[in-house]
GULUMLO-81477 format. One record per residue: residue number from 1; residue in one letter; x, y, z of N, C-alpha, C in turn. Coordinates in Angstrom, 3 decimals. Last residue first. Example, Ala and Ser with C-alpha at 12.3 -4.5 7.8 and 13.67 -1.06 7.14 Angstrom:
pos	code	n.c1	n.c2	n.c3	ca.c1	ca.c2	ca.c3	c.c1	c.c2	c.c3
2	s	12.850	-2.250	7.080	13.670	-1.060	7.140	12.900	0.030	7.870
1	a	13.190	-5.690	7.800	12.300	-4.500	7.800	13.200	-3.300	7.800
This chain:
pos	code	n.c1	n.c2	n.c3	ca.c1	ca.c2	ca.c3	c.c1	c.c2	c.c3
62	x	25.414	-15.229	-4.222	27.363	-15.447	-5.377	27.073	-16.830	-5.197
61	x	22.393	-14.728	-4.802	23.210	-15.374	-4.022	24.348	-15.312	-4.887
60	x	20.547	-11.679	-5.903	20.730	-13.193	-5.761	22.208	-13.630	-5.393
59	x	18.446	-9.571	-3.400	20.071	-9.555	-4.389	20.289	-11.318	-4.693
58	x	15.197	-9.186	-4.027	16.161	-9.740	-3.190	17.423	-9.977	-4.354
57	x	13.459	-6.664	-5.082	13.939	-7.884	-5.305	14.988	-8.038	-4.831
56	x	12.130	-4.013	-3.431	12.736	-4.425	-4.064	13.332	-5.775	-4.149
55	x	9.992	-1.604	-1.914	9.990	-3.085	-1.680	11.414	-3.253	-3.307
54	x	7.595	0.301	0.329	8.761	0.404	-0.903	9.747	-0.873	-0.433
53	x	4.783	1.076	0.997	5.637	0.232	1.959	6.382	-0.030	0.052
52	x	2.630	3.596	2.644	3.311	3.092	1.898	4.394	2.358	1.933
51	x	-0.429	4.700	4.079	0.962	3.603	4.727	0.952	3.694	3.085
50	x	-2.753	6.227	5.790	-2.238	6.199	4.770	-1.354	5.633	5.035
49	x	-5.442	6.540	7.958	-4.198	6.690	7.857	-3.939	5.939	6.142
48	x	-8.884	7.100	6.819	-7.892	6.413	7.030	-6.909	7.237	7.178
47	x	-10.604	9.151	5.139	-11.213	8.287	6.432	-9.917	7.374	6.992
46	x	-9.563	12.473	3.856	-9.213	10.909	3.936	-9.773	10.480	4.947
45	x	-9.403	15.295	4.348	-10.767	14.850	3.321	-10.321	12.751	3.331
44	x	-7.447	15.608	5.642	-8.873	16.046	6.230	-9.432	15.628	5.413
43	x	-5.640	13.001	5.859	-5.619	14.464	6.073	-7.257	14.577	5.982
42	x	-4.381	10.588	8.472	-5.560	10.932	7.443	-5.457	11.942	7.044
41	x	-0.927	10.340	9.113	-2.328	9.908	9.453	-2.834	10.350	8.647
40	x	1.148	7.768	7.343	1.066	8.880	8.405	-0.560	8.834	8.834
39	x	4.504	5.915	6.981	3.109	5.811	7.158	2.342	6.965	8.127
38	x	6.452	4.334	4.758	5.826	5.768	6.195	4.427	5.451	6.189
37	x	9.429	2.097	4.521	7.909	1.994	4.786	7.415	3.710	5.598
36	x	11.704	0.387	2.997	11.399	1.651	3.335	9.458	1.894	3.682
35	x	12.318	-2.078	1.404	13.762	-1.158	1.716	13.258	0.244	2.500
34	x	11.978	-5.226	1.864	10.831	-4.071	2.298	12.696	-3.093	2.089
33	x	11.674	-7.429	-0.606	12.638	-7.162	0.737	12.260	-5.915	0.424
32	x	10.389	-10.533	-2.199	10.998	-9.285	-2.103	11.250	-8.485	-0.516
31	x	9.370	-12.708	-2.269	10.591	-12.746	-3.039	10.992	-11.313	-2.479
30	x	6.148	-13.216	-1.447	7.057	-13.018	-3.046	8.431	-13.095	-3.364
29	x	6.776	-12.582	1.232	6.402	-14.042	0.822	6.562	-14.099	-0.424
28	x	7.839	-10.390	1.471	8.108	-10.892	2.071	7.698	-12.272	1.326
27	x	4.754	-9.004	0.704	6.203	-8.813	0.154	7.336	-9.916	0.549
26	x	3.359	-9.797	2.921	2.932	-10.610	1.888	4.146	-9.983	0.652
25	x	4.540	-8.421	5.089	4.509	-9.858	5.123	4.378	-10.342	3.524
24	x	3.579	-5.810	4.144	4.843	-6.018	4.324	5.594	-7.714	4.067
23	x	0.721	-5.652	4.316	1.650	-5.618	3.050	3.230	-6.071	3.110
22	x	0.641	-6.509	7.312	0.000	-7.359	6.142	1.168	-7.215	4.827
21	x	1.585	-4.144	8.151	2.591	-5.164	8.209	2.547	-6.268	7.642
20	x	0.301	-1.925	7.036	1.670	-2.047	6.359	2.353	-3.239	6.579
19	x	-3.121	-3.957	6.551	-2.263	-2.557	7.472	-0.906	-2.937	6.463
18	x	-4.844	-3.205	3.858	-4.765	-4.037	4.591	-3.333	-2.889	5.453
17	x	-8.003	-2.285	1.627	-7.220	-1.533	2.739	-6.448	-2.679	3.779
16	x	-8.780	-1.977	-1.351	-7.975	-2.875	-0.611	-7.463	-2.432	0.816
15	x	-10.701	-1.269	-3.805	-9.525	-0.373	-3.076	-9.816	-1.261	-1.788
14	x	-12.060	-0.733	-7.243	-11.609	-1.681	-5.662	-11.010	-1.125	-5.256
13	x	-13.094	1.474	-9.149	-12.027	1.305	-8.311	-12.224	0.451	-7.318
12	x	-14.103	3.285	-11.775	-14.223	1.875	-11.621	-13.287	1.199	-10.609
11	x	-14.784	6.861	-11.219	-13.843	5.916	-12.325	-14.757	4.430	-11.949
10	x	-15.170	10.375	-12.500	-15.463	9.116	-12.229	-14.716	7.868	-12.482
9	x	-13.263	12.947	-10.196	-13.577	11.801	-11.974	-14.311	10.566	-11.527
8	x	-11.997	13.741	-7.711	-12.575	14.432	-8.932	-13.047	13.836	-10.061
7	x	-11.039	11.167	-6.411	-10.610	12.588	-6.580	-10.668	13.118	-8.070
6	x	-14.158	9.133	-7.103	-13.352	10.240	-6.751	-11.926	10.378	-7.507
5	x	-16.281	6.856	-8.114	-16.489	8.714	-8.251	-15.050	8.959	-6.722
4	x	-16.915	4.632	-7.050	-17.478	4.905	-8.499	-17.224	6.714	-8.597
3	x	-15.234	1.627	-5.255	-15.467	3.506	-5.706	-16.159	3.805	-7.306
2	x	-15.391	-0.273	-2.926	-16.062	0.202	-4.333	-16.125	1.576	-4.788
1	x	-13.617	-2.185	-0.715	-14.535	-1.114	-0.963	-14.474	-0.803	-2.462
């Protein structure tokens, strides 16, 4: 999707909606390791649930 105008400003925005386990996977396939994921529902002015998925580089091997 294409945003030309929100929260409050105009801007120039793609915006990507895939679920947490997509994001999760495709972390996963980089190198990195999920340390924390929420995910809640819409608040009143949002058409979607909301998911954030917190990720850090895998510890390297002794």
């Amino acid at each position: 999707m294409h945003l030309d105008h929100a929260y409050g400003h105009a801007l120039d925005l793609d915006v990507y909606r895939f679920p947490p386990e997509r994001v999760a996977e495709l972390l996963r396939e980089a190198g990195l390791v999920e340390v924390a994921r929420l995910v809640r529902e819409a608040d009143a002015h949002e058409n979607t649930p909301q998911a954030f998925v917190l990720a850090r580089r895998s510890e390297p091997s002794a």
